[in-house]
C-alpha positions in Angstrom: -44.4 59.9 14.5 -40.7 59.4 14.3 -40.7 58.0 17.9 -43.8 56.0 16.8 -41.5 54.2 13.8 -38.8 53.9 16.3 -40.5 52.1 18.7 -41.9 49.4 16.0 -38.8 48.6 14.5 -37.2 48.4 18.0 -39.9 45.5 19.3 -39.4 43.2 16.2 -37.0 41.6 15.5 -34.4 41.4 12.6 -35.8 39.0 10.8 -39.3 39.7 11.3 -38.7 42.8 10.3 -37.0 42.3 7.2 -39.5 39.5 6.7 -41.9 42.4 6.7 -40.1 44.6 4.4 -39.6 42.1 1.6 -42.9 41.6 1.8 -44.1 45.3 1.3 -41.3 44.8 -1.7 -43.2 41.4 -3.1 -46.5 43.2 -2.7 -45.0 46.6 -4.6 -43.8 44.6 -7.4 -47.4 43.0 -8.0 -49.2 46.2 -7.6 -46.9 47.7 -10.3 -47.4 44.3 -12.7 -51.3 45.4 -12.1 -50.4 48.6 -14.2 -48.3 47.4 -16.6 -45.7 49.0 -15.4 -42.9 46.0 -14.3 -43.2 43.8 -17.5 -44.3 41.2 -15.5 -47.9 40.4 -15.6 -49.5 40.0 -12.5 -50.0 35.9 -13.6 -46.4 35.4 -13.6 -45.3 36.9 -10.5 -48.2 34.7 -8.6 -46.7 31.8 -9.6 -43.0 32.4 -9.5 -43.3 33.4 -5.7 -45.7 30.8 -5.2 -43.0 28.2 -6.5 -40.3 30.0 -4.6 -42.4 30.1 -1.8 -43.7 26.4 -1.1 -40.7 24.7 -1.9 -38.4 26.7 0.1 -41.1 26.2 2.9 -41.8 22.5 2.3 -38.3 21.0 1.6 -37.0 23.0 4.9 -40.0 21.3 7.0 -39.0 18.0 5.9 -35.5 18.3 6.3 -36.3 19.6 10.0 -39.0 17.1 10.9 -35.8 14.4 9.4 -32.7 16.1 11.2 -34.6 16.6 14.5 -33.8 20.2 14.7 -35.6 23.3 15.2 -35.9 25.3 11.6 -36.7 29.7 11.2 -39.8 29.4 9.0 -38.7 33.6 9.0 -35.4 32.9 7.5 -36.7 30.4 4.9 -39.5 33.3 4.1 -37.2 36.3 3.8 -34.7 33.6 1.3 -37.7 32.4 -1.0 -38.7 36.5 -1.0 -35.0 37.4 -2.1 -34.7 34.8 -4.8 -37.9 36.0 -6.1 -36.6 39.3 -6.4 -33.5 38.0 -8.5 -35.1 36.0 -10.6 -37.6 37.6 -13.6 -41.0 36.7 -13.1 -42.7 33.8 -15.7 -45.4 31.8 -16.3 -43.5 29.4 -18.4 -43.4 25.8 -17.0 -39.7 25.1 -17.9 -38.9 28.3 -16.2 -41.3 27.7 -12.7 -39.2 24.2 -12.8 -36.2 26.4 -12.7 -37.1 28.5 -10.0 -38.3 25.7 -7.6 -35.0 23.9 -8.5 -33.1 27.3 -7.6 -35.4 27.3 -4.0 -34.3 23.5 -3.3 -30.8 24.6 -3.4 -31.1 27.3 -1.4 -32.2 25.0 1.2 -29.9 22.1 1.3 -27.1 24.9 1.1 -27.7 25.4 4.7 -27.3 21.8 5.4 -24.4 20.9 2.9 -22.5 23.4 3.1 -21.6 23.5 6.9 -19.4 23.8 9.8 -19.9 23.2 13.4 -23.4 22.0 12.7 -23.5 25.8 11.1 -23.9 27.2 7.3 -21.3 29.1 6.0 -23.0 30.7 2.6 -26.0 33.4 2.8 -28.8 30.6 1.1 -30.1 33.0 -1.3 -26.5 34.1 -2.8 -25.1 30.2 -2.9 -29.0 29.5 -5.1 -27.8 32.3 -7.6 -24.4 31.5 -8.1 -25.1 28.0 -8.7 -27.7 28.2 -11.1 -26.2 30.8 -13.2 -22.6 29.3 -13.2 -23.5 25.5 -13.4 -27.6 26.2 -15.0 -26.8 28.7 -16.8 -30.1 30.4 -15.6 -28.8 33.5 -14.0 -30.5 35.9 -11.7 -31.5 38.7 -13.2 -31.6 41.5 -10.6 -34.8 42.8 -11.3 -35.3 44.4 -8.0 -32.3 47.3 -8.7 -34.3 48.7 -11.7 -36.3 52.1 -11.7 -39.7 51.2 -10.7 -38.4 49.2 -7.8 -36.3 51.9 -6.5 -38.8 54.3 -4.7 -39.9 51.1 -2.4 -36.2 49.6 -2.3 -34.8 52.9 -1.0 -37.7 53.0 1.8 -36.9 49.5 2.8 -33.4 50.0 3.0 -33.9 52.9 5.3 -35.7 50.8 7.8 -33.7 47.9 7.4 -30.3 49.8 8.2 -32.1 51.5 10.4 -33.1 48.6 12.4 -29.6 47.6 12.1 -27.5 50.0 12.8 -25.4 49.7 9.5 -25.2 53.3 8.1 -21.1 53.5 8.2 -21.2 50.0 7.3 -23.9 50.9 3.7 -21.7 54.1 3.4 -18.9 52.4 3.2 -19.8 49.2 0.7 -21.9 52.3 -1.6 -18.6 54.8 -1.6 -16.5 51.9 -3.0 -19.0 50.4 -5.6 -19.5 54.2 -6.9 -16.1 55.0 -7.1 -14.9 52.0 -8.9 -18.2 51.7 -11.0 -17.3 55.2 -11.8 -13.2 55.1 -13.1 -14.7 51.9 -15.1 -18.3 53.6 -17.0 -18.0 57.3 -16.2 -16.5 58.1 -19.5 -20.3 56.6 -20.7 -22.3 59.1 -19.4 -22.5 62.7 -20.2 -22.3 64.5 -16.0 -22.0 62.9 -12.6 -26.0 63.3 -11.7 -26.7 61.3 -14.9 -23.7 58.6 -13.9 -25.1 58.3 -10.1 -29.2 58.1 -11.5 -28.0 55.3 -14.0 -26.5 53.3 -11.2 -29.3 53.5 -8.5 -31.7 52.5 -11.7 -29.7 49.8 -13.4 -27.5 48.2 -10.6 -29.0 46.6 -7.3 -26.4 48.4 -5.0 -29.1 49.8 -2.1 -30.8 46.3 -2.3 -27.8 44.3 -2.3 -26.3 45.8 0.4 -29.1 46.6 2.7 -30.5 42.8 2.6 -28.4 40.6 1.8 -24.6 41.9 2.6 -25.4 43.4 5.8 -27.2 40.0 6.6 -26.2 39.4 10.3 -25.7 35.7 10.2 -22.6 35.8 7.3 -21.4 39.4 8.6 -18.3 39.5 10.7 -19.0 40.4 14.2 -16.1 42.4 14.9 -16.3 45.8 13.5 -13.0 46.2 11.6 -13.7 42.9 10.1 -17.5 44.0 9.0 -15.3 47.4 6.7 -12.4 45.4 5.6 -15.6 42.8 4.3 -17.7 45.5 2.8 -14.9 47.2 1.3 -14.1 43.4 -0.9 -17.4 43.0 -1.5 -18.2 45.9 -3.0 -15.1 45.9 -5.2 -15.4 42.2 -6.3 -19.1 42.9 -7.3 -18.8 46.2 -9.2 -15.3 45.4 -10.7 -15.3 43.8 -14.5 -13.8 40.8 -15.0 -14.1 36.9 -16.2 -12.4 34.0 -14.9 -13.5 31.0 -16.8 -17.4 30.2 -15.7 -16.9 33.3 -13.2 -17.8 37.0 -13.8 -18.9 40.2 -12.1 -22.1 39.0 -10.4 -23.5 40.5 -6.8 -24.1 36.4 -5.9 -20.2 35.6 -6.2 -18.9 38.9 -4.7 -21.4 37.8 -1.7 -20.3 34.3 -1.8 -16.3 35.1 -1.4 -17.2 37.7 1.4 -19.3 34.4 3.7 -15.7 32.4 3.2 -13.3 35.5 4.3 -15.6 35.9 7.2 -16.4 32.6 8.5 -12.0 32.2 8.8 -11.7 35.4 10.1 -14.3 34.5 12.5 -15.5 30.6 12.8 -18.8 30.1 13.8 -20.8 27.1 15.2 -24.3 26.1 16.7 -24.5 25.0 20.0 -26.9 22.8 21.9 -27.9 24.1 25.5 -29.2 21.9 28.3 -31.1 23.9 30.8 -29.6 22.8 34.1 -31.2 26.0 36.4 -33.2 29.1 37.3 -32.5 31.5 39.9 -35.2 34.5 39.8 -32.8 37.8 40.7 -36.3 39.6 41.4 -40.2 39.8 40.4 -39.0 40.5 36.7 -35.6 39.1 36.5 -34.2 35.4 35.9 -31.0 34.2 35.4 -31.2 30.9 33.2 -28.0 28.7 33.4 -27.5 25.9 30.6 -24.7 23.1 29.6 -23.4 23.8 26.1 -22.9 20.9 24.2 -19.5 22.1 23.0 -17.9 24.9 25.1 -18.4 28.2 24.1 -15.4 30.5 23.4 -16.6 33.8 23.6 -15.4 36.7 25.3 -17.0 38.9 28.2 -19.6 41.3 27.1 -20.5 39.4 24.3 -24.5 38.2 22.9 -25.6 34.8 21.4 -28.8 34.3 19.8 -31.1 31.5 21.3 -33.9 29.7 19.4 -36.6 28.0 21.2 -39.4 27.2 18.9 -42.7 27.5 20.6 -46.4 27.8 19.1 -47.6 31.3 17.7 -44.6 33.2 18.1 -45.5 36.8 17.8 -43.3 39.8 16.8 -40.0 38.9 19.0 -40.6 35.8 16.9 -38.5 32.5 17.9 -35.2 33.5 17.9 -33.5 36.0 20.2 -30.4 37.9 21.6 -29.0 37.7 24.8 -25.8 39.0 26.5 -24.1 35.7 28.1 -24.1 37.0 32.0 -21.8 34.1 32.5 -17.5 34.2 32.7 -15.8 33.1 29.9 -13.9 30.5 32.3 -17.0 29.0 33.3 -18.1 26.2 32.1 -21.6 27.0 31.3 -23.3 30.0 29.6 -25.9 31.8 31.6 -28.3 34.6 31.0 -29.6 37.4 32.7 -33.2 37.9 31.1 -35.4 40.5 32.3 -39.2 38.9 32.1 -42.1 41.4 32.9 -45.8 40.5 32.4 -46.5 42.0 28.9 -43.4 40.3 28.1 -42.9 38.2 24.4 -44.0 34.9 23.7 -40.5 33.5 23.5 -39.9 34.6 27.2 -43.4 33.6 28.5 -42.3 30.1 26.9 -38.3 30.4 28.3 -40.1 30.6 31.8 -41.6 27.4 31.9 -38.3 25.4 30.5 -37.4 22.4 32.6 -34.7 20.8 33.4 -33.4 19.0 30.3 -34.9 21.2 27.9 -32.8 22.2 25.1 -32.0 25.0 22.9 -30.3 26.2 19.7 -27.3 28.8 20.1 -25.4 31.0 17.7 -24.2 33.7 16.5 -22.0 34.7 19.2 -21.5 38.5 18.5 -20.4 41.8 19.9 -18.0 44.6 20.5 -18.9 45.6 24.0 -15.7 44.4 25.7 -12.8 44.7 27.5 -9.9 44.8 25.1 -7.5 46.6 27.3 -7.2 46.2 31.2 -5.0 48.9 31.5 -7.2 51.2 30.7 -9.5 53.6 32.7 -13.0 53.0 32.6 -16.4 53.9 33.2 -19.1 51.8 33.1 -23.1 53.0 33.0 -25.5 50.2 33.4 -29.4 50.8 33.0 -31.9 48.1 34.5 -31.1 44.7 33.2 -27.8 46.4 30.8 -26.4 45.5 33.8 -25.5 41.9 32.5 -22.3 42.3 29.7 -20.5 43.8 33.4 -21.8 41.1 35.4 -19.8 38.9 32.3 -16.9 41.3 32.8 -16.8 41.5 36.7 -17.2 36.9 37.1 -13.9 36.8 34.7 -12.0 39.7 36.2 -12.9 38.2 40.1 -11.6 34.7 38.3 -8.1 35.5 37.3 -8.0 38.3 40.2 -7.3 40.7 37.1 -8.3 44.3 38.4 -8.8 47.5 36.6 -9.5 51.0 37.5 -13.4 51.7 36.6 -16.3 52.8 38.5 -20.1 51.4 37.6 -22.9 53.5 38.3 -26.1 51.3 37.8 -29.2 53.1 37.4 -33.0 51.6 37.9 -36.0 52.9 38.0 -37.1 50.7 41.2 -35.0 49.2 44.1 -36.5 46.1 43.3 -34.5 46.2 39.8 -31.2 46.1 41.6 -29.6 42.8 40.7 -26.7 40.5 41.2 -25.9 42.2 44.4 -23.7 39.2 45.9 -21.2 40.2 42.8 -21.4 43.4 42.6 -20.3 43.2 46.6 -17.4 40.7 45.6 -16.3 43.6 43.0 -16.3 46.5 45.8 -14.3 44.0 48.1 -11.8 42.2 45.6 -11.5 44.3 42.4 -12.0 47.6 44.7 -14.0 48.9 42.0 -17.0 51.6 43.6 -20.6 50.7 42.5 -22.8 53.6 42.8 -26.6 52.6 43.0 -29.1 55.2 41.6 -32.5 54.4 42.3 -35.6 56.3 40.4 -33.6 59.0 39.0 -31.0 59.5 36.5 -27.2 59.9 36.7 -26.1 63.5 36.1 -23.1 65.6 34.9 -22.4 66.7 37.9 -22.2 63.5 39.4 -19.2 61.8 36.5 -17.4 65.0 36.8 -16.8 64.7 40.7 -16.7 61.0 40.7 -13.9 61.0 38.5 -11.4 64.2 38.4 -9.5 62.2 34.8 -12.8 61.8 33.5 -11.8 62.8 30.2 -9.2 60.9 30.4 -11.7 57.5 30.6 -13.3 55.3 28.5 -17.3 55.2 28.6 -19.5 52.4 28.2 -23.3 52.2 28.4 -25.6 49.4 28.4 -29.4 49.3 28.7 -32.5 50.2 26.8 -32.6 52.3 23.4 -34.1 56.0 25.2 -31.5 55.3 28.3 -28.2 54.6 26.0 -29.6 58.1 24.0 -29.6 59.9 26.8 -26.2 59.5 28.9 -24.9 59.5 24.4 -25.7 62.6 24.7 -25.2 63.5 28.6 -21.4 62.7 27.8 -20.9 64.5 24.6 -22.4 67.1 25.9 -19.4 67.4 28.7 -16.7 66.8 25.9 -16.4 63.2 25.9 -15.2 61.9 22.2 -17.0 59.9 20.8 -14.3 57.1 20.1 -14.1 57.0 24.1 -17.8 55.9 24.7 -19.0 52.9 23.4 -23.2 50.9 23.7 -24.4 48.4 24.4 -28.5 48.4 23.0 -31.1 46.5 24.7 -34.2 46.2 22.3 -38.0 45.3 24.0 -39.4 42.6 25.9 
């Protein structure tokens, strides 16, 4: 059953599946208004997330179709979905006027408020804290109240799930509770009473599970991503008033986007397909000409967008370790393309020569900080591509370091790259130990490598093969700060 789950939230992606989730959300809250039980009638809420809805959608079609540039009807869904639960429901007209204003805004914020052809504010955040501040129409929250919470807490299991961000909710929940708690304890009569007031009355699990942990705005690097939560979660939960300015989730959010987009500057890039080489029956590497270079650094993803007609659970935009050097001048990818394969891939096989594409968010941690270090790297099928990254930039400075790759497939036919991989035996003298339809064992790291608790473990490849050599190397005493993944995530 678990496994089942697992797999589903694996093979959609992020914003598919948090599309998905704030749907089952949308769809809770009418079911409730059904009984009664929200406050809302069931009138109201059908017609604030209908005007929500279509504006968001129509004003960010026309923009596009005016700009020339490819839009996420996702992202615009999962905004218009947020907003709706912030705002209270209404059937008033002066009110539904409101709300479709506060959808506009949301929209051009992503065009306004830009750098490098990139936004800089989560949409739904900027909406709030401009109508409540300058409108005087604030958002009321409405999603972090009792009746919500059963659903909210379910969705914000799959969505962190699906994320990875456990620490990172930990984290942003232990500060807001602690603060929230030297500020209102003195309130309530015992801690369980405190703690059931919070989850009822504030929107902590929603807050942070959509909207701060929302991967475009978050810092990449991890440090970066706690020192964010950690302000965050003190700006939102800690009272104050600073002219039209108070304690508000929207502006907490809001002052979060600007620490992280200095800390870490983002941009959009256009890429020019310029070549193909197929590696084997099920693997291309696609080469393209960014428009701008890209500064990134070896090891790291980008996500492409490449609209195409009836995307289906992969949806339109996807991540990709650049297989490329940092010193090279274009960006290339390693993309592993079987039959059964998504439609964005089916559609990135039959690019031509001029095509473009949309890049950003350039992210990740799985890289070489430290080249004095010992290493050991464990590639699986096509996780063989953040080391291909590594290995061009290392062979292009001559930079050698002591680490051995063992690359496991389950067919010889998945055994890629093999012109670099026989530059990094010769030049960086670093041993590449093929294993072909079985798995690395214990037996095998330990004799390979006599200081092999002395080195530093990294593992890139699919979900079940990254679990498995997780728990192969704690299981031979390997600490957990000396292993770091790399996730590969469907087809």
């Amino acid at each position: 059953m678990f496994k089942k789950i697992s797999s589903v939230i694996d093979n959609t992606t992020m914003y598919k599946f948090v599309m998905y989730c704030l749907i089952g959300l949308a769809g809770y809250s009418m079911l409730l208004s059904v009984f009664g039980i929200t406050g809302f009638d069931l009138l109201s809420t059908i017609l604030s997330l209908s005007a929500i809805l279509g504006s968001g959608l129509f004003l960010n079609k026309i923009i596009s179709l005016y700009l020339k540039i490819p839009v996420n009807q996702d992202s615009q869904i999962i905004t218009s979905l947020i907003l709706f639960l912030l705002y209270s429901p209404s059937n008033k007209p002066t009110e539904l006027i409101l709300l479709l204003g506060i959808s506009m805004i949301s929209v051009l914020s992503k065009y306004l408020f830009t750098v490098n052809k990139t936004h800089i504010f989560n949409p739904a955040a900027i909406a709030a804290l401009i109508s409540g501040s300058i409108f005087q129409y604030p958002a009321t929250w409405w999603v972090g109240s009792e009746y919500m919470l059963p659903a909210v807490i379910l969705a914000a299991i799959l969505i962190l799930r699906k994320q990875r961000k456990y620490i990172f909710s930990g984290l942003f929940l232990l500060v807001s509770i602690t603060i929230l708690y030297i500020n209102y304890s003195q309130y309530y009569p015992d801690i369980l009473n405190f703690i059931y007031e919070i989850a009822t009355t504030w929107p902590l699990i929603f807050f942070v599970s959509v909207m701060v942990t929302e991967p475009f705005t978050l810092p990449g690097h991890k440090i970066h991503s706690y020192i964010y939560a950690v302000i965050v979660a003190v700006i939102s939960t800690s009272p104050f008033k600073i002219y039209m300015f108070g304690t508000t989730p929207e502006l907490a959010l809001i002052i979060g986007n600007i620490l992280s987009f200095i800390w870490e500057p983002r941009a959009r890039y256009v890429l020019t397909f310029t070549n193909k080489n197929q590696l084997s029956d099920e693997i291309y590497e696609f080469e393209f000409k960014p428009d701008i270079p890209v500064k990134f650094q070896a090891g790291q993803y980008i996500e492409l967008t490449m609209p195409h007609e009836n995307p289906d659970n992969r949806g339109e935009r996807r991540f990709f370790t650049i297989s490329a050097s940092p010193s090279d001048q274009n960006v290339s990818f390693g993309i592993r393309i079987p039959k059964n394969s998504s439609t964005f891939k089916k559609n990135l096989l039959k690019i031509q020569n001029g095509n473009t594409l949309w890049a950003q968010q350039l992210k990740g941690n799985f890289t070489l900080n430290d080249h004095n270090k010992k290493y050991v790297f464990i590639a699986g099928g096509i996780g063989i591509t953040p080391y291909i990254s590594m290995f061009r930039y290392l062979l292009s400075k001559s930079k050698k370091i002591d680490a051995k790759l063992y690359y496991v497939v389950s067919r010889e036919n998945d055994l890629v790259y093999q012109d670099t991989l026989c530059s990094v035996e010769k030049n960086l003298n670093i041993p590449v130990k093929k294993i072909i339809t079985k798995k690395l064992t214990k037996s095998i790291i330990i004799n390979d490598s006599p200081d092999y608790m002395e080195r530093i473990y990294y593992i890139s490849g699919p979900n079940p093969m990254v679990n498995y050599y997780l728990d192969l190397l704690h299981n031979i005493g390997i600490k957990k700060t000396n292993i770091r993944t790399d996730f590969f995530n469907g087809a």
